[in-house]
C-alpha positions in Angstrom: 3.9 7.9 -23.9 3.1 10.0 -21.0 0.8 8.7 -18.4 -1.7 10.2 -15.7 -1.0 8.8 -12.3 -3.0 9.3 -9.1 -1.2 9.0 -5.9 -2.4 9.0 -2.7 -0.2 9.9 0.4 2.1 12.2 -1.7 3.4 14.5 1.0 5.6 12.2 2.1 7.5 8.8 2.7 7.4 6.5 0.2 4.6 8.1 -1.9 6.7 11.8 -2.2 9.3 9.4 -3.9 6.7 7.9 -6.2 5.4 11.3 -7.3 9.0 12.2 -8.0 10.1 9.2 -10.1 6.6 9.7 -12.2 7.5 13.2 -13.4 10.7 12.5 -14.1 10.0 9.8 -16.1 7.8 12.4 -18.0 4.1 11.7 -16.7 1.3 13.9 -15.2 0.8 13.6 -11.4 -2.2 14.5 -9.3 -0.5 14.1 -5.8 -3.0 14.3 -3.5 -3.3 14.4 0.4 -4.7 15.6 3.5 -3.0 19.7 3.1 -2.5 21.0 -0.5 -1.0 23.4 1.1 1.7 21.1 2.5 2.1 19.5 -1.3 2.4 22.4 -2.8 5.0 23.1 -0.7 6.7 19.9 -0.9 6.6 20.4 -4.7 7.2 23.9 -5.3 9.8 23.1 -8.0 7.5 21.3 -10.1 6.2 23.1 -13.1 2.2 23.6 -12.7 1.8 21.9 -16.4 3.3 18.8 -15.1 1.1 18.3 -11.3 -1.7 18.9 -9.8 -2.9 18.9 -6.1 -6.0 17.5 -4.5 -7.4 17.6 -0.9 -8.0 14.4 0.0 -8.7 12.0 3.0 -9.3 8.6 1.9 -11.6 7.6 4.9 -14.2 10.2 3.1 -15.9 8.4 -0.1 -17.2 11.5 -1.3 -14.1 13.1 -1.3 -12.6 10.3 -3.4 -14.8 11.1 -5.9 -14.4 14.5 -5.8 -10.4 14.1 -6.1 -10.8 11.7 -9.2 -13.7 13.6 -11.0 -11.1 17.1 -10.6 -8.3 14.8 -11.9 -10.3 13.5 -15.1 -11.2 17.7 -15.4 -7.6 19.0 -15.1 -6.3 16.2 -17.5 -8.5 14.2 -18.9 -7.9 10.2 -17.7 -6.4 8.4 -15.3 -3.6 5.8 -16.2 -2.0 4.5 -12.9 -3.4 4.9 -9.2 -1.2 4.5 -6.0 -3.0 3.4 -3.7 -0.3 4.6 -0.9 -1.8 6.7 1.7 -2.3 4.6 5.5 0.1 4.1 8.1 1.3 1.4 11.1 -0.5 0.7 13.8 2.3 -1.3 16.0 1.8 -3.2 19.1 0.4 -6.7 20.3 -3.2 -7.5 19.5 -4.3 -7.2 23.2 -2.5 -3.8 23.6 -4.3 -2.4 21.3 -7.7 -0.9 21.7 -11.1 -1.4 19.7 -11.3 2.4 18.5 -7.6 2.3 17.4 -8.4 -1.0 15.8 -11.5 0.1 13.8 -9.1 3.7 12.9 -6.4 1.7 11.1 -9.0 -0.1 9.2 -10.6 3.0 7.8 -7.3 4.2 7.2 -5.5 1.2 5.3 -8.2 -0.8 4.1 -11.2 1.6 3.5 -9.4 3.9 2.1 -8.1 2.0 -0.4 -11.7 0.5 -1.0 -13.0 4.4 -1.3 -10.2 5.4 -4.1 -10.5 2.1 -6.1 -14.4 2.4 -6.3 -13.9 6.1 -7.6 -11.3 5.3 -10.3 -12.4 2.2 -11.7 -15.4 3.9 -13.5 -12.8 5.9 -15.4 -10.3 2.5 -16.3 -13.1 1.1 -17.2 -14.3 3.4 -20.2 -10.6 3.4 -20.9 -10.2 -0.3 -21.2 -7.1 0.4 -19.6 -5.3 0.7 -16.4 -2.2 -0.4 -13.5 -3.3 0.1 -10.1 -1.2 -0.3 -7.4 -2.1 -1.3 -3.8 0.4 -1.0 -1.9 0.7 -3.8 1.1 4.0 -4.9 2.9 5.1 -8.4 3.2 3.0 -7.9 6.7 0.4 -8.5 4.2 2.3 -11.8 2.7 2.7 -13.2 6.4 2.6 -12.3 10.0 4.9 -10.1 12.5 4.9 -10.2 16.1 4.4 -6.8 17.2 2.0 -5.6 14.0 -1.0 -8.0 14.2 -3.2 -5.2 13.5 -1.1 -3.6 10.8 -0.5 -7.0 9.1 -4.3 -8.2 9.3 -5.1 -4.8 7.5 -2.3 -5.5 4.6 -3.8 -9.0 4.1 -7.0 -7.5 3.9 -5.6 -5.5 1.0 -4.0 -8.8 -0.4 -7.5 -10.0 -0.7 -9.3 -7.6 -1.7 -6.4 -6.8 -5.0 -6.6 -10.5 -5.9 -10.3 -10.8 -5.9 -10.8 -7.5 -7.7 -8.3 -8.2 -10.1 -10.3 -11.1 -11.4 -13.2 -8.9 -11.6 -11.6 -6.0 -13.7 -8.4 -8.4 -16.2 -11.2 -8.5 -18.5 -11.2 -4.7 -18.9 -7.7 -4.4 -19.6 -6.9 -3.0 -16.0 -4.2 -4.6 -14.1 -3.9 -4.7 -10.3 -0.5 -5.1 -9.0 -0.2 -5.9 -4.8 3.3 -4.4 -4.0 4.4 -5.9 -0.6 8.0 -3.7 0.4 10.3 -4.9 2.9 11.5 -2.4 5.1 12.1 1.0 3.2 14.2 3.8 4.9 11.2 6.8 5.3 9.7 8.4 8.0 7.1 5.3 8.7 8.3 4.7 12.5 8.8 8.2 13.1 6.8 9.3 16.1 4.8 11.8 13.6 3.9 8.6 11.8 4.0 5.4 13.4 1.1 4.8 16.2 1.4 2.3 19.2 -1.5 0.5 21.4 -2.3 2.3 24.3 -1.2 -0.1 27.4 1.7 -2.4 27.4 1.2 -5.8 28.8 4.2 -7.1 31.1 4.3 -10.8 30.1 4.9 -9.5 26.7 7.6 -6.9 27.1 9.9 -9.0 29.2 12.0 -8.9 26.4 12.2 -5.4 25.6 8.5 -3.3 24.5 7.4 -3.5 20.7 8.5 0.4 20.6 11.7 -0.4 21.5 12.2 -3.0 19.0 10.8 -0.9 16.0 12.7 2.8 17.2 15.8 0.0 16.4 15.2 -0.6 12.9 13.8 3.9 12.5 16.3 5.1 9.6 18.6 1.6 9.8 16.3 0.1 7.1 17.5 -1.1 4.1 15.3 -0.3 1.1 16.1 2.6 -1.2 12.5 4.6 -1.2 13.7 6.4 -4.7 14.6 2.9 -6.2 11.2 1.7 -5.2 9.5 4.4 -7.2 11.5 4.3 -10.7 11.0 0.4 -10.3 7.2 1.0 -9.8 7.5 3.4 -13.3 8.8 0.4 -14.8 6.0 -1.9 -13.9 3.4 1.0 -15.2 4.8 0.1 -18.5 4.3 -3.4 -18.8 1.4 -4.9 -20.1 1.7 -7.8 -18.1 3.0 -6.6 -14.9 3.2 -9.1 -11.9 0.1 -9.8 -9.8 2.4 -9.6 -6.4 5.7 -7.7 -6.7 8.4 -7.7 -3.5 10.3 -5.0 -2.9 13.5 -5.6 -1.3 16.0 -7.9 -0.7 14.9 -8.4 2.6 11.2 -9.2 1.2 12.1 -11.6 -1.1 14.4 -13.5 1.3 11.4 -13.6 4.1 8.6 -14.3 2.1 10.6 -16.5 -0.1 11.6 -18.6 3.6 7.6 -18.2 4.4 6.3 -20.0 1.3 8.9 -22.7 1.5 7.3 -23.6 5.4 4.0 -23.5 3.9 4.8 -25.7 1.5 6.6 -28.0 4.1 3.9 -27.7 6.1 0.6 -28.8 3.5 2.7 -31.7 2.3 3.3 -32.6 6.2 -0.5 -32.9 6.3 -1.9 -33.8 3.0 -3.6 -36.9 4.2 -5.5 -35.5 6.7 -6.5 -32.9 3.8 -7.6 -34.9 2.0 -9.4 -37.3 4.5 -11.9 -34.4 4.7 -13.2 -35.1 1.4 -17.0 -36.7 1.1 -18.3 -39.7 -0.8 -21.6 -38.9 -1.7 
C-alpha cells in the first residue's frame, strides 16, 4: 500500500537518499526544505504525481504548520515523517560560544519539536503513524569533540521516548534512529560548523577540525542502504523503539552499554543505600 511520507532536509545528505528510496518503493513524498527551488532541482526526474515540495525552515512553527496543512491538501494524510533536517555543531564545549549553542538547539531539537507538534494532529485522527527522529549514536553516548551536537541528539532521545508513551495508544509509532557514520556531505565545510576559538590545552593533539576533515568521505555507512532499510521499518507494525544504523553503531553502542552495565553493578550497594525507611 502506498504511503505519504514527510521529510524534512530533503535537498540533501542523508535525507535526498530517504526521499529516493520512498518513491521507489512506490510512496508519495512531500520533500521539503529551506529552497523549493533547490528541490525541485535536485528532483527534476521525479514525476509531479509522485512529489511534492514545501518551503520549510523547521526553527519557524508557523511554517511547520503551513508545510503539513499543504501536505494533507495536495494528498490527503500523512503516513511517515522524517524528522531529518539539523546539522553538527563540532568543537569542545568551551570553544563554543552561547549564540552558536542556543542556534544548534533551534536547529536540532526545536525543530524537530515544531514538525512533530504539526503532524501529530493528523496521526492522530488517523490512528496511525511511524515517525522517525533521526539522532546519531552521539545521542546514545558521548564524543569528545561534539558535546554540543551530542547533548542536542540526547535531547532528541528523550524527547522520542517520552512522546512515544504519550502517542502508542494512538497507533503511532516513534522510532529514534541513531546512524553511525554515513558517507554524505555532513563534515563538508558547506555543512559541518565549528566553535569559534580553539583552546591550546585541548589541541595539543591535533584540533577537532582536523580530526573530523579525517573521517569527511572515509566513512563507512551506505546513505542509500540507510533509506531502503528505513522503508522497511515504515512497514512494520511493530518497528523498534531505537534502531542503529551501522556496523560501526552497533559495535560502539553495543561496547557503551556493556560499561554501563559494568559500571551499575560496580555500585549497586551504594544505590541502593540511598533508599529511605520511613
Amino acid at each position: 500500500m502506498s504511503k505519504v511520507w514527510f521529510i524534512t532536509g530533503s535537498g540533501r545528505g542523508i535525507g535526498a537518499h530517504i526521499v529516493r528510496s520512498a518513491l521507489h518503493a512506490g510512496h508519495k513524498v512531500v520533500a521539503t526544505g529551506r529552497s523549493v527551488e533547490q528541490l525541485r532541482t535536485t528532483y527534476r526526474d521525479v514525476p509531479d504525481d509522485s512529489i511534492a515540495f514545501v518551503e520549510l525552515d523547521v526553527t519557524n512553527e508557523q511554517q511547520a504548520e503551513a508545510a503539513v496543512q499543504a501536505a494533507v491538501e495536495r494528498f490527503g494524510r500523512i503516513d511517515v515523517l522524517v524528522n531529518n533536517a539539523g546539522y553538527g555543531l563540532m568543537g569542545n564545549f568551551e570553544e563554543i560560544a552561547a549564540n552558536a549553542i542556543e542556534h544548534q538547539f533551534k536547529a536540532n531539537v526545536i525543530g524537530v519539536m515544531n514538525v512533530m507538534r504539526a503532524v501529530l494532529p493528523v496521526m492522530r485522527r488517523q490512528r496511525s503513524g511511524h515517525i522517525y527522529n533521526m539522532s546519531s549514536i552521539g545521542g546514545a553516548l558521548g564524543f569528545q569533540g561534539a558535546s554540543i551536537y551530542c547533548a542536542t541528539k540526547h535531547a532528541v532521545e528523550g524527547l522520542s521516548a517520552s512522546v512515544e508513551r504519550e502517542v502508542a495508544p494512538f497507533g503511532i509509532n516513534v522510532i529514534i534512529v541513531e546512524p553511525g557514520f554515513f558517507r554524505t556531505d555532513f563534515l563538508d565545510p558547506k555543512s559541518v560548523q565549528y566553535g569559534d576559538r580553539v583552546l591550546q590545552d585541548y589541541a595539543d593533539n591535533g584540533t577537532v577540525k582536523e580530526t573530523y576533515d579525517s573521517y569527511s568521505h572515509q566513512q563507512p555507512g551506505d546513505p542509500a542502504k540507510l533509506g531502503d532499510t528505513l522503508v522497511k521499518l515504515a512497514n512494520m507494525k511493530n518497528p523498534p523503539k531505537q534502531f542503529l544504523a551501522g556496523s560501526d553503531a552497533l559495535d560502539v553502542v553495543t561496547q557503551s552499554l556493556k560499561a554501563r552495565l559494568e559500571e551499575i553493578r560496580a555500585y549497586t550497594d551504594l544505590s541502593k543505600s540511598t533508599d529511605g525507611v520511613f
